[in-house]
N, C-alpha and C positions, 0 to 999 in steps of 0.2 A: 649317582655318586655325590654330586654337587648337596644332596639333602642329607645327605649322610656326615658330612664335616660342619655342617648346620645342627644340627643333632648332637652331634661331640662338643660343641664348642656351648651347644648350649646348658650340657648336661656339665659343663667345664664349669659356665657360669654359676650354675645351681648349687653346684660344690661348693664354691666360692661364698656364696651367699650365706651358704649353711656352715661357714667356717670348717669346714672337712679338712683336715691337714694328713688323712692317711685313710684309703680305703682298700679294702682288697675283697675277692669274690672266689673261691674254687678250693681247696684243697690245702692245706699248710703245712710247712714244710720245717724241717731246721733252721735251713738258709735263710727262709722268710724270717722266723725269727729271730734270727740275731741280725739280719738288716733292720729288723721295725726298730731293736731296741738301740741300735747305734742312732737310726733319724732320731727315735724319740728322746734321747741324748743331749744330739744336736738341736733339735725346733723348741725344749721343753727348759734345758739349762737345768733348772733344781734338779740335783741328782733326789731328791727325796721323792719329787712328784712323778720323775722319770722312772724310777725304781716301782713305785707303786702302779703307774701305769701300766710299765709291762705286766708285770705280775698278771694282773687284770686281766691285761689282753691274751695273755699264755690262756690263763682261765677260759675266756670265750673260746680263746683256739681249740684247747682240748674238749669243751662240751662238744662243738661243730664234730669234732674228731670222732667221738666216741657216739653219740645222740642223734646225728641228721640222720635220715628218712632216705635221704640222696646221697649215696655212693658215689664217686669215682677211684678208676686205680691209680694210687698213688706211687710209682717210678719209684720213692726212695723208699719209700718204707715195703715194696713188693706185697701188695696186698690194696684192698678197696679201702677207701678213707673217707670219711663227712665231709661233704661239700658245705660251703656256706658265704655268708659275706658278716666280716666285722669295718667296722671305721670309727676312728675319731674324731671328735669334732673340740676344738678350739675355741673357749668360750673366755670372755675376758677374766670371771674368776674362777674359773675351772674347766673339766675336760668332763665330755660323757664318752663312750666307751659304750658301743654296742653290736651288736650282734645277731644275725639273725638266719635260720635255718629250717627245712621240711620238719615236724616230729608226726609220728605216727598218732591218727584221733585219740588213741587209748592212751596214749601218759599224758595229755593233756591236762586232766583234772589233778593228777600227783605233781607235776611240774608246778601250776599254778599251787597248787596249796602248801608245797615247800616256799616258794618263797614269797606266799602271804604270814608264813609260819616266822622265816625267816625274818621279814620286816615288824613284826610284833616282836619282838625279842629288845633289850637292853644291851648296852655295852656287856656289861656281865653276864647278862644269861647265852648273850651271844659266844661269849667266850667259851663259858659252861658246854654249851652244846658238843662247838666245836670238839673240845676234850672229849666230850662222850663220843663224838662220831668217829674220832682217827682212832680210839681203842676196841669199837666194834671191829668183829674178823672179816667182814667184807671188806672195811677201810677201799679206801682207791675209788674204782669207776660206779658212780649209780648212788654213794654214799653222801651224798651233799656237801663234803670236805668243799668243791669248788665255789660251788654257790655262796656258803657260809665265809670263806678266806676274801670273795669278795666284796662281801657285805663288811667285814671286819675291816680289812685294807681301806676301803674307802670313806668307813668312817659313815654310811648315805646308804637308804634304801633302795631295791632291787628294783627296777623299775621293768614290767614285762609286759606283751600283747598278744594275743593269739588270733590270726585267723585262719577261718575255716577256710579252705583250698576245696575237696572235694570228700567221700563219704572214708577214705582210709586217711587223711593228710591233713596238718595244717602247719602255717607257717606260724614260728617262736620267736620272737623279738625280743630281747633280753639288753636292757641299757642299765650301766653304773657309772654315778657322777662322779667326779675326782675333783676336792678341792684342792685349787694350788696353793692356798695359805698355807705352812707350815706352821704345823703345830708343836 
């Protein structure tokens, strides 16, 4: 037990180090987010960059939601839900925002090549797209609206990583930087 509080405390440290000011791992919820967005409120002040962060983070939330590879049942919404872990970290000019979860080998290469897609794009074509993508009739989940509202919000390329897990699975690591200058 004794190595065990050794272990928390150091994994406390780690956090600390890597300026983490909010992590979380499992399943999301409402509740959860409307606590992150009141902390992120309170630790963040500019309501500009607080606004845009959540934003963000709803984003990750929903990919986890709708995308991981790992289920669990989720109590409120009565049904199985994306398990994952998002956190932010706290950086003196800005915030990253990431996120990461199981996806299945096969959307691997389509995930990755939306947002090499997405990161080659301009202010304006980005916009463009956008337009295009919410007037297609799939609009909603699988449509890249999230990925792209990310890229836009934040003003900063999609930063992503993939590894391989095993012959059906890999893990998706998905980070956006948020500057806190106001523009």
């Amino acid at each position: 037990m004794k190595g065990d509080k050794l272990t928390l405390y150091n994994y406390f440290n780690d956090m600390n180090k890597q300026e983490i000011i909010l992590t979380f791992k499992g399943t999301i919820s409402q509740d959860i987010l409307a606590d992150v967005g009141i902390s992120l409120r309170s630790k963040l002040g500019s309501y500009n960059v607080s606004k845009k962060t959540f934003a963000i983070f709803v984003e990750l939330a929903q990919n986890i939601y709708h995308h991981s590879a790992e289920k669990e049942f989720s109590a409120s919404k009565g049904r199985p839900a994306g398990v994952g872990v998002i956190l932010i970290q706290n950086k003196e000019d800005h915030l990253i925002l990431s996120s990461g979860n199981l996806i299945e080998n096969y959307k691997v290469e389509g995930i990755c090549e939306r947002c090499e897609y997405i990161n080659g794009l301009t202010e304006d074509e980005l916009k463009d797209y956008y337009l295009k993508q919410r007037k297609k009739p799939t609009g909603g989940v699988g449509a890249n609206i999230g990925l792209i509202d990310m890229a836009r919000r934040s003003g900063n390329q999609l930063g992503y990583h993939v590894v391989k897990i095993d012959d059906d699975n890999s893990f998706f690591s998905l980070s956006v930087k948020v500057n806190k200058s106001e523009d």
